[in-house]
mmCIF file of the C-alpha atoms, coordinates in Angstrom:
data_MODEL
# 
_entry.id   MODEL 
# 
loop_
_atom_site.group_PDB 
_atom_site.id 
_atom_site.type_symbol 
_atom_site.label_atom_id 
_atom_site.label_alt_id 
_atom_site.label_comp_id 
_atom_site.label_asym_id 
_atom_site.label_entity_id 
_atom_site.label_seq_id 
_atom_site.pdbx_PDB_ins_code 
_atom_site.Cartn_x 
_atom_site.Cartn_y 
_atom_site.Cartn_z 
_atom_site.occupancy 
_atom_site.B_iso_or_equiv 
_atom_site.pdbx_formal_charge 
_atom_site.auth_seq_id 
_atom_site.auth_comp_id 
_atom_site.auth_asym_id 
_atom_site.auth_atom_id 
_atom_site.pdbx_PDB_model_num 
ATOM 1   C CA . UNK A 1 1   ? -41.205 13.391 53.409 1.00 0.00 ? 1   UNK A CA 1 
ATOM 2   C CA . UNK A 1 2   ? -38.598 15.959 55.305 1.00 0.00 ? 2   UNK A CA 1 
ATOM 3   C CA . UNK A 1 3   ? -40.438 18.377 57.404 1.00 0.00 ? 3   UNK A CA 1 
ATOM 4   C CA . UNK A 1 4   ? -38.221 21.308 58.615 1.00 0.00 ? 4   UNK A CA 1 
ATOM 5   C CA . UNK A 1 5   ? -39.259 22.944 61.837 1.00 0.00 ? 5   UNK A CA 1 
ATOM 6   C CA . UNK A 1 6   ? -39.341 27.159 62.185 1.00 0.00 ? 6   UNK A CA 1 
ATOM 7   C CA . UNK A 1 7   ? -36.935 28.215 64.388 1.00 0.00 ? 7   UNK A CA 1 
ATOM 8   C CA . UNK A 1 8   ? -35.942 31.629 65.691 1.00 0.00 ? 8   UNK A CA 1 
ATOM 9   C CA . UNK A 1 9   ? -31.919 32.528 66.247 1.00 0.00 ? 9   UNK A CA 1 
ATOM 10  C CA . UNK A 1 10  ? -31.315 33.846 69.737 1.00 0.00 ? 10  UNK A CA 1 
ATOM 11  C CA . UNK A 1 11  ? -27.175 34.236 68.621 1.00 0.00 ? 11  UNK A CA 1 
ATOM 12  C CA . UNK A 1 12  ? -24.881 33.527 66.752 1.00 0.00 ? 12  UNK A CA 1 
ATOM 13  C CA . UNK A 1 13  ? -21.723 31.395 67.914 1.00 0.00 ? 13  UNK A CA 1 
ATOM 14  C CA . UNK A 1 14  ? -19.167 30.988 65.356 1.00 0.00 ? 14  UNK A CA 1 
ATOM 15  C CA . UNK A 1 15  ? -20.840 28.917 62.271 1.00 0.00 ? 15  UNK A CA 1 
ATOM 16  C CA . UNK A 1 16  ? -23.408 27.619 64.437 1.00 0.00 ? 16  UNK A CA 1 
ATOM 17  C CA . UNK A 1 17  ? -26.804 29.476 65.638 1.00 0.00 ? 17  UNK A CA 1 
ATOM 18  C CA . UNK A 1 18  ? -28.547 29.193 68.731 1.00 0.00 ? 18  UNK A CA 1 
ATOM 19  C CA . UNK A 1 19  ? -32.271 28.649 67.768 1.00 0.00 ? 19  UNK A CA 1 
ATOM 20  C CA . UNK A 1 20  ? -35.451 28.386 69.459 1.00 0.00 ? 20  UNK A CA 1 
ATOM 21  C CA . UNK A 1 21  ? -38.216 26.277 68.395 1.00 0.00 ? 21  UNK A CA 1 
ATOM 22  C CA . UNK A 1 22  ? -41.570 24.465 69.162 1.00 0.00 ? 22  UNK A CA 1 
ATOM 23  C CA . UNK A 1 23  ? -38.942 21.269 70.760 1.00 0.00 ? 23  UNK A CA 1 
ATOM 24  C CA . UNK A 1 24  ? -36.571 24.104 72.509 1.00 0.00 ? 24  UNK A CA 1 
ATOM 25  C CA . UNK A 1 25  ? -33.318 24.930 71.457 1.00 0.00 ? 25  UNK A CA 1 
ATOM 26  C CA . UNK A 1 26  ? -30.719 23.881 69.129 1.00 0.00 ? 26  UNK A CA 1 
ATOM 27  C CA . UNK A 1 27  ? -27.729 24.915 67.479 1.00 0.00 ? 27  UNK A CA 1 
ATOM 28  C CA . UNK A 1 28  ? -27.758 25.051 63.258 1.00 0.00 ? 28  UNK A CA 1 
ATOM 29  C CA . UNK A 1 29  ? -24.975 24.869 60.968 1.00 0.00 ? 29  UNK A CA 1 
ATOM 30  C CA . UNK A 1 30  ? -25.773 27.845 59.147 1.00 0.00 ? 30  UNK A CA 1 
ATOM 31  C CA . UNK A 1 31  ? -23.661 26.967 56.035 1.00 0.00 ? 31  UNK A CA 1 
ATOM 32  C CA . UNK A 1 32  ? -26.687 27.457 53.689 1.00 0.00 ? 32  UNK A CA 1 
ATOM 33  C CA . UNK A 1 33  ? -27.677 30.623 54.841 1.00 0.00 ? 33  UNK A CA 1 
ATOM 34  C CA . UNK A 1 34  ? -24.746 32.532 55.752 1.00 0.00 ? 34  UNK A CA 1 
ATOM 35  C CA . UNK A 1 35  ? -24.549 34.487 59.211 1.00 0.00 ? 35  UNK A CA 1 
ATOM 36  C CA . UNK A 1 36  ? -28.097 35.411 60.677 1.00 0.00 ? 36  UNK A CA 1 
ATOM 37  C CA . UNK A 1 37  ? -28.863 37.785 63.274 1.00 0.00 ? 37  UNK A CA 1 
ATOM 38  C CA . UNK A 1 38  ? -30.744 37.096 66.587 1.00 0.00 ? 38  UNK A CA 1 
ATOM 39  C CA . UNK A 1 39  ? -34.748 37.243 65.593 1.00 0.00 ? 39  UNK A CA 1 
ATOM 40  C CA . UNK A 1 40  ? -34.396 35.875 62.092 1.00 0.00 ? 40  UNK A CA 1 
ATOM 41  C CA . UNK A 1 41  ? -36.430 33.113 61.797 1.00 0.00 ? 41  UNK A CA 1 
ATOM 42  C CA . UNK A 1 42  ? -35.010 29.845 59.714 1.00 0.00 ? 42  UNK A CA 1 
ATOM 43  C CA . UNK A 1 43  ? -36.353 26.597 58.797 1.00 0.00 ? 43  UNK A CA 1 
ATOM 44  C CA . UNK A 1 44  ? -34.237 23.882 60.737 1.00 0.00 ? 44  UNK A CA 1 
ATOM 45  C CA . UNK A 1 45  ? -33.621 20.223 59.605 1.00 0.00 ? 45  UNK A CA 1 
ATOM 46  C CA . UNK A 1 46  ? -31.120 17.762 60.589 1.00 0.00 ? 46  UNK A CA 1 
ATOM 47  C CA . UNK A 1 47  ? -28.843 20.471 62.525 1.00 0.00 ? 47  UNK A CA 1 
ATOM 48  C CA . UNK A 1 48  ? -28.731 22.674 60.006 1.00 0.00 ? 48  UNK A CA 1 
ATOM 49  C CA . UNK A 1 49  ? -30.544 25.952 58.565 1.00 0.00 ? 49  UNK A CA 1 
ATOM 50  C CA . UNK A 1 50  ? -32.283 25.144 55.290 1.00 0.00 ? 50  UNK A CA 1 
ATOM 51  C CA . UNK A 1 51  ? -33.806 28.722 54.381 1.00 0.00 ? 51  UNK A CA 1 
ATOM 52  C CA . UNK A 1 52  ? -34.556 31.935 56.145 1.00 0.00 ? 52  UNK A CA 1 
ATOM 53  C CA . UNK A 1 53  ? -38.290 32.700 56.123 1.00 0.00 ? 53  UNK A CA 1 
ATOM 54  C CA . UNK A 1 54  ? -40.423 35.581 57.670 1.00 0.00 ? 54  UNK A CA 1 
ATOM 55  C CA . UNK A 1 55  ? -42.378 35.152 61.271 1.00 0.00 ? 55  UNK A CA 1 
ATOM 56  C CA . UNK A 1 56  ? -45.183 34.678 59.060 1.00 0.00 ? 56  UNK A CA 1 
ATOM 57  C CA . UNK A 1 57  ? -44.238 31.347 57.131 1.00 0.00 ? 57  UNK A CA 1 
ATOM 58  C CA . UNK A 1 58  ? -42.839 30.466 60.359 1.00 0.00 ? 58  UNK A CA 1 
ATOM 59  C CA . UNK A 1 59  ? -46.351 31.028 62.168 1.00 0.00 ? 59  UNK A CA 1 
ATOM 60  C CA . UNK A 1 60  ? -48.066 28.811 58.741 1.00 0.00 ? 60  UNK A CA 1 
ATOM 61  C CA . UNK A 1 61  ? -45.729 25.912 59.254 1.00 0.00 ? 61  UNK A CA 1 
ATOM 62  C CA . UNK A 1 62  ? -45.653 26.077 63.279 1.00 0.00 ? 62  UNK A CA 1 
ATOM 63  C CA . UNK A 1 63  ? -49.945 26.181 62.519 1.00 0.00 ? 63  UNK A CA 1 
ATOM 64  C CA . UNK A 1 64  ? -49.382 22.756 60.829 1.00 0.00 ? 64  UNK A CA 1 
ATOM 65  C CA . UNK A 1 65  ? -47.971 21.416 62.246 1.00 0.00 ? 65  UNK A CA 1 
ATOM 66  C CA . UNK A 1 66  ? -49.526 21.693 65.198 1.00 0.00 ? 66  UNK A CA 1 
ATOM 67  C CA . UNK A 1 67  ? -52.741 20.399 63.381 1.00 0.00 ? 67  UNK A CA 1 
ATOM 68  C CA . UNK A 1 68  ? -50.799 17.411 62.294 1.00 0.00 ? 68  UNK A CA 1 
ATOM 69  C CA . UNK A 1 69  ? -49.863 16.650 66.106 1.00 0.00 ? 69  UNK A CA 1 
ATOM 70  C CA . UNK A 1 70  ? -53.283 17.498 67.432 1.00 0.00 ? 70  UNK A CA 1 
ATOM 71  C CA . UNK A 1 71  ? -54.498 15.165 64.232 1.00 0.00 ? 71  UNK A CA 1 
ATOM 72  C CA . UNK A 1 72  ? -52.250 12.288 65.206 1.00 0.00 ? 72  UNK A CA 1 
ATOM 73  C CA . UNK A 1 73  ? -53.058 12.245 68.840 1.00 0.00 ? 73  UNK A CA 1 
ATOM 74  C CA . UNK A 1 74  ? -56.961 11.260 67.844 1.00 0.00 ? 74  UNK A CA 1 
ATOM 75  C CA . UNK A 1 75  ? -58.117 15.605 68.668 1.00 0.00 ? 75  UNK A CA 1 
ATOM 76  C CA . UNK A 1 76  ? -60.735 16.340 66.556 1.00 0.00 ? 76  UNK A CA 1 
ATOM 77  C CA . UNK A 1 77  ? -58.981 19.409 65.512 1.00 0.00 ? 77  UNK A CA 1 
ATOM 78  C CA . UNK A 1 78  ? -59.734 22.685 64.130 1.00 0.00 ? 78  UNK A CA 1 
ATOM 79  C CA . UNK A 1 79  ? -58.311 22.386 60.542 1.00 0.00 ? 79  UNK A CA 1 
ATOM 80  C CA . UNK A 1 80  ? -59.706 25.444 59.560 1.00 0.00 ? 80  UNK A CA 1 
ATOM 81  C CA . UNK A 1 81  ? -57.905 27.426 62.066 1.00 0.00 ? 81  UNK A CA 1 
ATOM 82  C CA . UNK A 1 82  ? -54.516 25.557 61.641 1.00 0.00 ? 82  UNK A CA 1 
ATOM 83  C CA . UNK A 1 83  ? -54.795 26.252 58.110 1.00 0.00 ? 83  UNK A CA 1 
ATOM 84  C CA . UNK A 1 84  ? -56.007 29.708 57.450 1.00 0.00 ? 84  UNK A CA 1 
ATOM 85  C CA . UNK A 1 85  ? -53.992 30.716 54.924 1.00 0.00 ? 85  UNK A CA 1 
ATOM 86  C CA . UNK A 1 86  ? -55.641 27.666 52.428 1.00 0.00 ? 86  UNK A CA 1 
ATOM 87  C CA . UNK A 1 87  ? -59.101 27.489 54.279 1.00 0.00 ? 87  UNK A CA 1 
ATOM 88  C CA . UNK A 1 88  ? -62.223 28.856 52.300 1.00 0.00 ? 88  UNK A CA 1 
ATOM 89  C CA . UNK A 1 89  ? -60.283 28.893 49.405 1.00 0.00 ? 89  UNK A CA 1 
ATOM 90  C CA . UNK A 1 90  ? -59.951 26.982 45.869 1.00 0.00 ? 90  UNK A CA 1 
ATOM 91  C CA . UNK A 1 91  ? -56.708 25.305 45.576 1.00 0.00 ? 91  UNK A CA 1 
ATOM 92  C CA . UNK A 1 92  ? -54.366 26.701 43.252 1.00 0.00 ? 92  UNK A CA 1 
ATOM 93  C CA . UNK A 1 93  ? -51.331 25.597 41.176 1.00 0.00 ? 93  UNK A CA 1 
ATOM 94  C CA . UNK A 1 94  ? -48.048 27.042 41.809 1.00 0.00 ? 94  UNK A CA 1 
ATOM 95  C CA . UNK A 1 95  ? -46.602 29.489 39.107 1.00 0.00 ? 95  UNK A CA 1 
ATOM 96  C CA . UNK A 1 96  ? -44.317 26.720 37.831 1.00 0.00 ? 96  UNK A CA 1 
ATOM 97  C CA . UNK A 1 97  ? -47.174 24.457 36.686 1.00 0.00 ? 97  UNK A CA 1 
ATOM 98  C CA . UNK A 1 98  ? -49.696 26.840 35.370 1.00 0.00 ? 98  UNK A CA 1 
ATOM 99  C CA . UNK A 1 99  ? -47.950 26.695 32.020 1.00 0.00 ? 99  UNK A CA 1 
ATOM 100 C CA . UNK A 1 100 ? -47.840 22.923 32.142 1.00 0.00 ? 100 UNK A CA 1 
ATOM 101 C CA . UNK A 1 101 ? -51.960 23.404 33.023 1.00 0.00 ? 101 UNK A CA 1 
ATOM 102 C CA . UNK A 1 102 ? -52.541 25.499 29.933 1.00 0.00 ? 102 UNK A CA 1 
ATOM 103 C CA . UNK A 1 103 ? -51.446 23.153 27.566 1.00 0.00 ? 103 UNK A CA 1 
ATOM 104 C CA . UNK A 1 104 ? -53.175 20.091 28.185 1.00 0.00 ? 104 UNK A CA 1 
# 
């Protein structure tokens, strides 16, 4: 599984941004996206910017994975908090399946 990591752009230089993230900075081809101004947040992989997302999918993906670390490291974390967004909640399918769901 590819995890991309939230990352905010400081600049721009050229094709390449200068992005800030939980593992400090890096610069992203930013081929996929296009030019990005300094705040945007992006979701980085492999040197490059997959997507641009808003602070708060940033924020839902930095929360995980910070529960996966704390989870790995033998913490008994706090899923709950790391995943508010899905906590105290029935799962549900995405739009693309529910059609699939309703005919079975």
């Amino acid at each position: 599984m590819c995890i991309a990591i939230p990352m905010q752009v400081l600049r721009m230089e050229g094709q390449l941004a200068l992005c800030a993230g939980r593992n400090g900075e890096a610069h992203l081809d930013t081929l996929l996206t296009g030019p990005l101004e300094a705040g945007q947040w992006v979701l980085g992989f492999l040197g490059t910017a997959r997507e641009i997302v808003s602070e708060a999918q940033a924020r839902k993906v930095n929360d995980a994975l910070a529960a996966l670390e704390a989870v790995l490291s033998g913490e008994t974390a706090d899923l709950d908090r790391h995943f508010s967004d899905l906590a105290g909640r029935e799962p549900q399918l995405p739009d693309f399946l529910l059609g699939a769901a309703n005919h079975d």
